[in-house]
N, C-alpha and C positions, 0 to 999 in steps of 0.2 A: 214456832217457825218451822218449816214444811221446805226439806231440802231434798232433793232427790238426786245421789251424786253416784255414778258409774264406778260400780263395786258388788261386793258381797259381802259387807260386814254393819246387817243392822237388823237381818230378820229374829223373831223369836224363837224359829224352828230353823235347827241343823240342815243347810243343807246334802243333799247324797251328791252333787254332780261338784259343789266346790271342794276340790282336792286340799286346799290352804288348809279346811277345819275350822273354817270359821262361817257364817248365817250371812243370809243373803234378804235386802229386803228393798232390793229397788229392779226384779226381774233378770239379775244376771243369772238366776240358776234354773232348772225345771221346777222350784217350789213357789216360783214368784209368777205373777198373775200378766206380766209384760216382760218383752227384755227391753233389757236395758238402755235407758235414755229415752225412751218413750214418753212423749209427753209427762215430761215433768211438771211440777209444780210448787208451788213456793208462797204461804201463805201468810199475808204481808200484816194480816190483821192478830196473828196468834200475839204478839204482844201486850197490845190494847184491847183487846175482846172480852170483855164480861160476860159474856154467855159460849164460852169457850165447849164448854163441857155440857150447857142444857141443851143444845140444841137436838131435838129429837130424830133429824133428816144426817143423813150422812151422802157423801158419794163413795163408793168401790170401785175399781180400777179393777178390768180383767186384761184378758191376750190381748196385744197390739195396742194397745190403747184405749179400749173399748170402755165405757162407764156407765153410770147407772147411777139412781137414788134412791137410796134405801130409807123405811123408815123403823127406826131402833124404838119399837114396843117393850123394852123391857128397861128400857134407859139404862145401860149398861155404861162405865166410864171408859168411851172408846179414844185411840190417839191414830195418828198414821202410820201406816206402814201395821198396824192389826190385821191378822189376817181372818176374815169371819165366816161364817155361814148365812148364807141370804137364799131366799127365795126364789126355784128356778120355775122352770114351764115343759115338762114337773119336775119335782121332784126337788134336790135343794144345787147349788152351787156354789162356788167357793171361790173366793178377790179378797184384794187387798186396799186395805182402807185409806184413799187418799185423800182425802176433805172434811173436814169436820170441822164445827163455829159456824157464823155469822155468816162468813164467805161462802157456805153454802147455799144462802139466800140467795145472794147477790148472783152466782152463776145457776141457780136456778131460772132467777128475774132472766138473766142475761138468754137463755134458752127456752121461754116461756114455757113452763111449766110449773103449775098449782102444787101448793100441798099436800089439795085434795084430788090430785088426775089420780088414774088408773095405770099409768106410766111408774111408779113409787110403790114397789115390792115391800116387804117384810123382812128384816134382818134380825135372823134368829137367834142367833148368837156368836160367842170367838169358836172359832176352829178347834176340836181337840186333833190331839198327835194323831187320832185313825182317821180321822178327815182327812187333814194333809197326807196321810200314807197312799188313801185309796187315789186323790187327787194326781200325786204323782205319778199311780200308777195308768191315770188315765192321759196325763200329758205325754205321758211316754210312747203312746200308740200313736200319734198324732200323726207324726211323717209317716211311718210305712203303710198308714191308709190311706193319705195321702196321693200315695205312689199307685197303692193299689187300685183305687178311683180310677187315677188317670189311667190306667191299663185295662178298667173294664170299660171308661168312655169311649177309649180308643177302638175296643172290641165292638160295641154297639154302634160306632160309626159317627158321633153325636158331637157337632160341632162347639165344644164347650172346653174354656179352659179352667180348671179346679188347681186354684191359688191357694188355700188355706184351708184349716182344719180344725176347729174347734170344738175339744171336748167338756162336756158340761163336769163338772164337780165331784158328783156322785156315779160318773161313769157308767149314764145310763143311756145318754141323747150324746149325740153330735151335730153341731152345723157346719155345712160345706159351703165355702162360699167358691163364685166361680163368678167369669165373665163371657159373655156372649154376644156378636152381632147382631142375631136373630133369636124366633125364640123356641126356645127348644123343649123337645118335649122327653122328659126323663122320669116318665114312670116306670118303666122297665128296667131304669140304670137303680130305682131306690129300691125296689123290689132285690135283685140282683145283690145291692150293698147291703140292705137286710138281714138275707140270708146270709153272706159271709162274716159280717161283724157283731151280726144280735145284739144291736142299739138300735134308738130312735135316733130316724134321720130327717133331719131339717138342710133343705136347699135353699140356699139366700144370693141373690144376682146383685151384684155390685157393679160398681162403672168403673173405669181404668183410673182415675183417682183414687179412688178407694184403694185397688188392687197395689197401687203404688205405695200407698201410703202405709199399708200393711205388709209388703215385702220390703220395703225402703233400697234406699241405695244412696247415689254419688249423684250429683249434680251437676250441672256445666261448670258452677262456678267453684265447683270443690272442694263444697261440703257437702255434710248430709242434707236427703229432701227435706223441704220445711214441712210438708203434709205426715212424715214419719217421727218428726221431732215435737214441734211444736202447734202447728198449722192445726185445729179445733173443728174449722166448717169453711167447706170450699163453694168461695164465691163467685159467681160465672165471668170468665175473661172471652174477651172479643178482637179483633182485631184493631176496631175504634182505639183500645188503650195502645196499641201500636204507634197508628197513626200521631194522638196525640203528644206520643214523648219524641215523633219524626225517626221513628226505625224502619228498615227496610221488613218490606211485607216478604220474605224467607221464613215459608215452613220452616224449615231444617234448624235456622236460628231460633226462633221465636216457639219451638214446642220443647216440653219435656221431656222424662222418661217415661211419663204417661204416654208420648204422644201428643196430648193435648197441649192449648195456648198453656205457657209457663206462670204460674198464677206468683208468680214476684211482679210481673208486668201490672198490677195493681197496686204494688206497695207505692209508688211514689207517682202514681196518678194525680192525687189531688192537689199535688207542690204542682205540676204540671199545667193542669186547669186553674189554677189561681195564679199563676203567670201568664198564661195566654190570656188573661182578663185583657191585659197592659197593650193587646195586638191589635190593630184595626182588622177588618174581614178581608180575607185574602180574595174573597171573589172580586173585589171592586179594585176595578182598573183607573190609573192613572193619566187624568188627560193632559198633554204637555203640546205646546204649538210643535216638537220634532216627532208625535203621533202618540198613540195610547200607549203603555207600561201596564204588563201583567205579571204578576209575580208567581215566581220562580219558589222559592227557597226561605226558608227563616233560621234565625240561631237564637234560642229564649234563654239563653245565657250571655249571650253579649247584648241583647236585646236590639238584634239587626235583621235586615229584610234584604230581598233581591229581588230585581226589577229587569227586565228588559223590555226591548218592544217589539210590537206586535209585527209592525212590516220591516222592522230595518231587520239586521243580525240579530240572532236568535243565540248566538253563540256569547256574547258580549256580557254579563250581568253588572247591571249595577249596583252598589251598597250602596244601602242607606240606612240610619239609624232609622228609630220607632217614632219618636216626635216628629221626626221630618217628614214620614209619609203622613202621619195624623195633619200635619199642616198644609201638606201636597193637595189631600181629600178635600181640607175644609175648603180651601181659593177654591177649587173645582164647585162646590156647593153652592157658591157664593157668584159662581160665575167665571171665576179671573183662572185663566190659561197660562201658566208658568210657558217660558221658553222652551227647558229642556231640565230634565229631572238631574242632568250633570251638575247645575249649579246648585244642587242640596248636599252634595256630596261633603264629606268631613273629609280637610284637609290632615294628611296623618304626616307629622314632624318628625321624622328618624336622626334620631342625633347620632354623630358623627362616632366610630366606633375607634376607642383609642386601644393603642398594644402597650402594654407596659414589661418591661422586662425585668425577669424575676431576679432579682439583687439578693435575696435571703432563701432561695431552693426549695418555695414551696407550691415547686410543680417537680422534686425530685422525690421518686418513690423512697429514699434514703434519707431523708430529712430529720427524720428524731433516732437515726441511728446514732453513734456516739463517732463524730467524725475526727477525733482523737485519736482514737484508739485503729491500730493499723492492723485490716485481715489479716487472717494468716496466707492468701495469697500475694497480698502485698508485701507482708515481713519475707516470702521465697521468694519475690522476685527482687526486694533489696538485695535479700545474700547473694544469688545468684551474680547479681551486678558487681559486686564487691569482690567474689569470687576471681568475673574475670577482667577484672580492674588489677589484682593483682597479680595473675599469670600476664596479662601483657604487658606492665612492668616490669617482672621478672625474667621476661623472654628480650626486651630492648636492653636490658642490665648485661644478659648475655652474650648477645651480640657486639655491645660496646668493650666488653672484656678481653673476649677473642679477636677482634682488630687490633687491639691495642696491649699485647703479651708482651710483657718484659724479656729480653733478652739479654744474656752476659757477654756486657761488653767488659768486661778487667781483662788484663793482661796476664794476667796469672791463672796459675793452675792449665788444665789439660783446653786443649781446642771444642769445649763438650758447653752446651748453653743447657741452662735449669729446667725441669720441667713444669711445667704451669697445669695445675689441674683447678676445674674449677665445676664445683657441685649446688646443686640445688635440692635442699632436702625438704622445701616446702611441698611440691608436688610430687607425693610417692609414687604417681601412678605415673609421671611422665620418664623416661628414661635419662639415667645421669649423662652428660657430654662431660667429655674429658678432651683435653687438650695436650698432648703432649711434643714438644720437640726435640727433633731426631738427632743424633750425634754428624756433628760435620765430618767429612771425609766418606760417607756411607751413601749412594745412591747420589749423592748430591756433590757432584766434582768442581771444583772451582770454586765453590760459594763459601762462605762462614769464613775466609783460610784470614790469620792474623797478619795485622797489617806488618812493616818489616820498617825496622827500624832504619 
């Protein structure tokens, strides 16, 4: 089984750019032939395959996804993720081996290509550690030629944009791939590159799918592009798959990061066109004694149509279901003039909308709270309450006291009444009231004096 899972821990060789210390063998590092998530693969037949191991065709995986089929002359017992030495043009090059079995048949069949084409190089052997050394040291030029390309294209004035950079193996060739509107002529730019980098240069012109597909990025919808992931061979999109799924004909919507039509606009084409089987021909018009119905509009998920007519309002549509026009057409065929297309209409019953009021709180955002248990701003605003529940009975106790002060009425002893003091030691913070009365005879003439016998 053949898994290819976004990491660095399956190569056979160390590699120098993963810091962990651990081998990398699905392109996350400079020693792997893609980075990582590149067309994966996942071989479904490695269980049951009996000829797992004889088959003599292998495929290698190099940068971005790129493949190839190799035929292993020496029958060597190879597995995935091997990293070998193959056949280049010249000289040798160096990938990573994603396919091996039966299944290589089958995407072979799937790509037409023979056993016997001229397309299926020679694979010489596994990599030794000075392979992989020189290899790195050839992936590692890759960008700042790159860079430097584009700063000699820019120098020579040459309408050309140079996307990628592919060194071969043995660090002897490179291919530049690039896009162009027009076509351009750069023998003075490979001249030029010759002399600065002393390799063999191959110029390769790709289209903005391609370009895409090997720069990769973000999508509309979020993820990664399908042409950098998984997407194998891009089939031409038109606007007709537009029209058929009834999307609005918007560039802006409807193209990629290519630029180009969005090639998802195929994936559910043919659900598409095998429900529009179910439509009668939107050209034919509806003749009804209130004038002919031209249709407007369709919905191939409710399976409904839209009609209006041709002299009245324009603005007016009418629904109708799919059967009903197919029966509107047939009278018409047959001769017989319906009234008016209103009496096809599907009567729609709205049942009455009842309010139910929630008895058990569950339209309360607080409802599996524990309604027991009292917050703690609820337990402060008890005390608080309780607090002055009992200063304002304590403050009416004192009022009713001070109205109501005992005074010495005996006859004996001096002409002098008791004093009355009275304290409240519950509130420290409120200040004590005292009560006292003043001796008779003193500021107060006439009053207190004992009666006379």
């Amino acid at each position: 089984m053949l898994i290819r899972i976004m990491g660095c821990n399956g190569c056979s060789v160390k590699s120098s750019d993963d810091k962990s210390g651990s081998s990398c063998s699905t392109g996350g590092c400079s020693s792997c032939s893609s980075s990582a998530g590149k067309m994966p693969v996942f071989n479904w037949l490695s269980k049951v395959d009996q000829d797992y191991q004889k088959n003599d065709i292998v495929e290698v995986q190099f940068k971005n996804g790129r493949k190839g089929f190799f035929k292993n002359i020496n029958s060597m017992p190879l597995y995935e993720s091997d990293i070998v030495s193959v056949e280049g043009n010249p000289g040798y090059d160096i990938g990573t081996v994603s396919m091996v079995g039966s299944i290589v048949k089958l995407q072979m069949r799937r790509k037409k290509i023979t056993a016997d084409s001229d397309r299926i190089n020679k694979l010489y052997r596994k990599a030794t550690q000075q392979d992989i050394d020189k290899w790195i040291e050839a992936r590692s030029r890759e960008k700042e030629t790159m860079y430097r390309t584009r700063l000699m294209a820019s120098e020579l004035k040459l309408k050309m944009k140079i996307s990628d950079v592919e060194f071969q193996g043995d660090n002897t060739k490179a291919t530049f791939y690039y896009t162009a509107d027009d076509r351009v002529d750069f023998r003075e730019l490979i001249k030029v590159m010759a002399e600065e980098f002393k390799i063999r240069i191959e110029m390769r012109q790709i289209g903005a799918r391609q370009e895409a597909a090997r720069l990769g990025g973000i999508g509309s919808c979020g993820r990664e592009l399908c042409c950098s992931t998984w997407l194998s061979d891009f089939r031409s999109v038109n606007t007709t798959a537009a029209r058929y799924q009834q999307l609005s004909l918007n560039p802006q919507k409807l193209a990629g990061q290519c630029g180009k039509l969005k090639c998802c606009l195929n994936y559910e084409l043919d659900s598409y066109l095998d429900a529009l089987k179910a439509f009668p021909n939107t050209s034919i018009r509806l003749k009804t004694g209130s004038g002919e119905a031209s249709f407007q509009k369709m919905d191939i998920f409710k399976q409904k149509m839209w009609y209006t007519y041709s002299d009245g309002e324009k603005m007016t549509w009418i629904e109708l279901n799919v059967e009903k026009v197919r029966e509107i057409i047939s009278k018409n065929k047959k001769g017989e003039i319906p009234d008016s297309i209103d009496m096809f209409k599907e009567i729609e019953i709205i049942d009455e909308f009842k309010e139910f009021e929630s008895v058990v709180g569950q339209d309360s955002l607080n409802r599996f709270d524990n309604s027991n248990a009292p917050s703690k701003n609820k337990r402060r605003n008890q005390q608080k309450k309780k607090k002055a529940r009992t200063v304002n009975s304590e403050g009416q106790a004192l009022k009713s006291r001070t109205k109501t002060a005992p005074k010495n009425r005996s006859g004996s002893g001096p002409n002098t009444s008791t004093a009355t003091t009275v304290k409240r030691d519950h509130t420290p913070h409120r200040r004590k009231a005292k009560v006292k009365s003043k001796p008779t005879g003193q500021g107060n003439k006439g009053q207190n004096k004992p009666k006379e016998n």
